[in-house]
PATIVEX-717900 format. One record per residue (C-alpha): residue in one letter; x, y, z. Coordinates in steps of 0.05 Angstrom, whole numbers, plus 32768, in hexadecimal, padded with zeros to 4 digits. Layout:
N
AXYZ;...
This chain:
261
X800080008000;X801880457FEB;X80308067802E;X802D80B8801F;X802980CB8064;X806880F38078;X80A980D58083;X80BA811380BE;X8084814280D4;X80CE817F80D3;X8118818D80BC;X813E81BE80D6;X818281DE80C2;X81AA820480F0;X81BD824B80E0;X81F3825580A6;X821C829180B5;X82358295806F;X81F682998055;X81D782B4808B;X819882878085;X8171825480B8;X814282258095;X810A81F480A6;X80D581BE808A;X809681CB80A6;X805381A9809C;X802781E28073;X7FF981DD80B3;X802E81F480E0;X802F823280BB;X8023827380E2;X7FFC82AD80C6;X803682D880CF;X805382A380AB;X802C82A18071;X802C82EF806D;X807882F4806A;X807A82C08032;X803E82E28004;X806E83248004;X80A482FC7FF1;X807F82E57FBC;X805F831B7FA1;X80A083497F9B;X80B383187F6A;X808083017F45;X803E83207F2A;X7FF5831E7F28;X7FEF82F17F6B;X7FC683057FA2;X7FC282E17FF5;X7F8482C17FE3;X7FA2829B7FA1;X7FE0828F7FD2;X7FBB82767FFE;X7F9782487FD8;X7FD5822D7FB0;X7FEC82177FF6;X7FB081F68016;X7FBE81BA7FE8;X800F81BC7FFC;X8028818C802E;X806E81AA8040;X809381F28038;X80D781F6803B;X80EB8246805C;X812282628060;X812E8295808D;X815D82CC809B;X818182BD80D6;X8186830B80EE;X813C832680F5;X811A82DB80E4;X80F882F4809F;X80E282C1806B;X812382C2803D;X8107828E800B;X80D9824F800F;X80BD82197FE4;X808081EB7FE3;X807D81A97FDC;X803E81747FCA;X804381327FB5;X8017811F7F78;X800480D07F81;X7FF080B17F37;X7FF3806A7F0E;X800B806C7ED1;X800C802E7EA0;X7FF980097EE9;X8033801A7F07;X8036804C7F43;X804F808C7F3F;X805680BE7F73;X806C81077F60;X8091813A7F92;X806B817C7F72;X809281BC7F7A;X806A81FF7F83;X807282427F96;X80CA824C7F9A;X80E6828A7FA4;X812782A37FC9;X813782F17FD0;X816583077FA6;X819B83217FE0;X819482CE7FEB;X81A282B47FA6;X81E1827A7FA7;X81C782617FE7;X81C882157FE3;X81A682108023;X815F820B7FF8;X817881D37FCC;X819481AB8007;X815481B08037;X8128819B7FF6;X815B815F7FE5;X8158814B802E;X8105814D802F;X80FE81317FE7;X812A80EF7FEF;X811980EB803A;X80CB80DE8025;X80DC80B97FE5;X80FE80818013;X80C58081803F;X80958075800D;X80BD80437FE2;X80C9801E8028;X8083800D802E;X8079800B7FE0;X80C47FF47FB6;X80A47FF87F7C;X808480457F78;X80AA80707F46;X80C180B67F60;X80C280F47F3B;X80CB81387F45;X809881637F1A;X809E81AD7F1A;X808A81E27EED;X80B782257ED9;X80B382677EBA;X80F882777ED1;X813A82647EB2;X815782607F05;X812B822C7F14;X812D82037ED5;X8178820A7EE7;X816B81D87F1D;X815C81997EED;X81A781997ECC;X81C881AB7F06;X81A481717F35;X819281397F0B;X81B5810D7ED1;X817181007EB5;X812F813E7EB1;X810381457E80;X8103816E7E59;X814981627E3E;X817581877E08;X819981477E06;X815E81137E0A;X811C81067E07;X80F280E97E3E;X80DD809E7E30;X808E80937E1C;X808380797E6A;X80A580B77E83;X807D80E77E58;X804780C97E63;X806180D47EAF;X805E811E7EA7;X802181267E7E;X7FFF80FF7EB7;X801781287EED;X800881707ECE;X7FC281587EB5;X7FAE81407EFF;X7FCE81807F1E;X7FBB81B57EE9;X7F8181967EB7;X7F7B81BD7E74;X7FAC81EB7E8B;X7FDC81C37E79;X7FEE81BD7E31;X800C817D7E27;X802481947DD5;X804781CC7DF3;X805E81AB7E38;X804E81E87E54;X801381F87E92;X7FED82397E7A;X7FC382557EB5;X7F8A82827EAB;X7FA582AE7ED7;X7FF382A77ED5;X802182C97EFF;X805E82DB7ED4;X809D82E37F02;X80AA833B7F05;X80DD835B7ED0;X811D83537EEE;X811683147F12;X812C82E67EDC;X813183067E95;X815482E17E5F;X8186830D7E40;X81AE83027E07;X81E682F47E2B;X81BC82BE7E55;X81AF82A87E17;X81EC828B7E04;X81E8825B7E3F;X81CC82107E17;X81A682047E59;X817E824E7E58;X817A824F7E10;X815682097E0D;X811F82217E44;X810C825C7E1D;X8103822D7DDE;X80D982027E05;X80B482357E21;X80B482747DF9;X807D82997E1D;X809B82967E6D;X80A082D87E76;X804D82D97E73;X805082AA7EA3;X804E82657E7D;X806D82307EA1;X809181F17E86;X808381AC7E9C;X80C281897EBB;X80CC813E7ED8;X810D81197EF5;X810E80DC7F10;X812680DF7F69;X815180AF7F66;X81A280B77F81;X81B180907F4B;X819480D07F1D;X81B881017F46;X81F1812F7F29;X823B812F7F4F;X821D81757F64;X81D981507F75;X81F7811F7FA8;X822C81527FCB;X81F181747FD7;X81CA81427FF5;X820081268016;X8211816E8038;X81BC8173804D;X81C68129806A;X81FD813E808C;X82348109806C;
């Protein structure tokens, strides 16, 4: 039976003094209001057309957040959500780790301490569920209309989809497809690969533009041909297996570093 209760209610990372950052897993119940409040500013100042109530909404259905704080005057420095996404596909089982609403301020940008903390979370409930279930596939879906988190598929995993280099198998398309359709319905484009809300909420100018000379970087380049219309606030479709077997060298010093080996 498919176990998706969670592995550990909390993480917690001791202040970094070089980045000046604390950070903590907490269950999206454990949330404060003042809390929530500190993380809708955060959002807003970099993206647009969001309001608390859509916030709000987008993280009822959210199981974890990951937040990063500043260690001096304990403001919300960054955070992510997390969901998990449980699916068959072809009769096999399939659970997805679905990423939502990321964003670190900019005087925070190089931390790793984000990346480590979700690393930590992500393979800490994939063992817990493949414990009680060997044979459930893991994936991490996410969606992106920014080049800086797109930049997290080649610089983690071997094998994401989608790939300059490769494309995904029939299963593992078929995977994704799955995934977006039970998360975002026709919103999702399945030609295009791309989710296409009603009301998007395009990242502000400044934040993430793709200049020419960002251009010239294969990786950027290949996420604005895939999706040409992210600065409206289009987001592309992404999958990688979680597996350490899939991980990059930079993938496993990382999780190594969050596990503390």
């Amino acid at each position: 039976m498919l176990d998706l209760s969670p592995a550990r209610p909390t993480w917690k990372s001791p202040p970094s003094k070089a980045a000046r950052l604390s950070a903590e897993v907490l269950p999206r119940a454990a949330l404060t209001r003042w809390d929530l409040h500190r993380m809708y500013r955060l959002l807003e100042a970099y993206f647009q057309g969001t309001t608390f109530r859509k916030f709000e909404q987008d993280l009822e259905e959210k199981e974890y957040v990951i937040l990063l704080r500043a260690a001096d005057d304990d403001q919300v420095a960054g955070f992510s959500t997390l969901m998990k996404i449980p699916v068959t596909v072809r009769e096999q089982a399939v659970v997805g780790f679905f990423s939502g609403d990321t964003i670190i301020a900019r005087e925070h940008w190089g931390s790793s301490l984000l990346g480590r903390l979700w690393l930590k979370t992500v393979f800490s409930e994939a063992d817990h569920i493949q414990t009680g279930a060997s044979n459930t596939l893991i994936y991490w879906f996410l969606i992106c209309s920014g080049y800086k988190t797109w930049r997290y598929l080649p610089v983690f995993f071997r094998r994401y989809w989608p790939n300059p280099e490769f494309s995904a198998s029939s299963f593992d398309q078929e995977v994704l497809d799955t995934l977006a359709r039970t998360k975002f319905g026709d919103e999702y484009d399945a030609a295009a690969g791309v989710v296409r809300f009603r009301h998007a909420s395009p990242l502000r100018q400044g934040v993430a533009e793709v200049t020419e000379q960002r251009l010239g970087d294969p990786i950027v380049e290949f996420f604005v041909r895939k999706n040409p219309r992210h600065v409206a606030g289009d987001e592309l479709a992404c999958l990688a297996p979680i597996s350490c077997s899939n991980l990059t060298a930079a993938g496993l010093r990382l999780l190594r570093a969050a596990e503390g080996r």
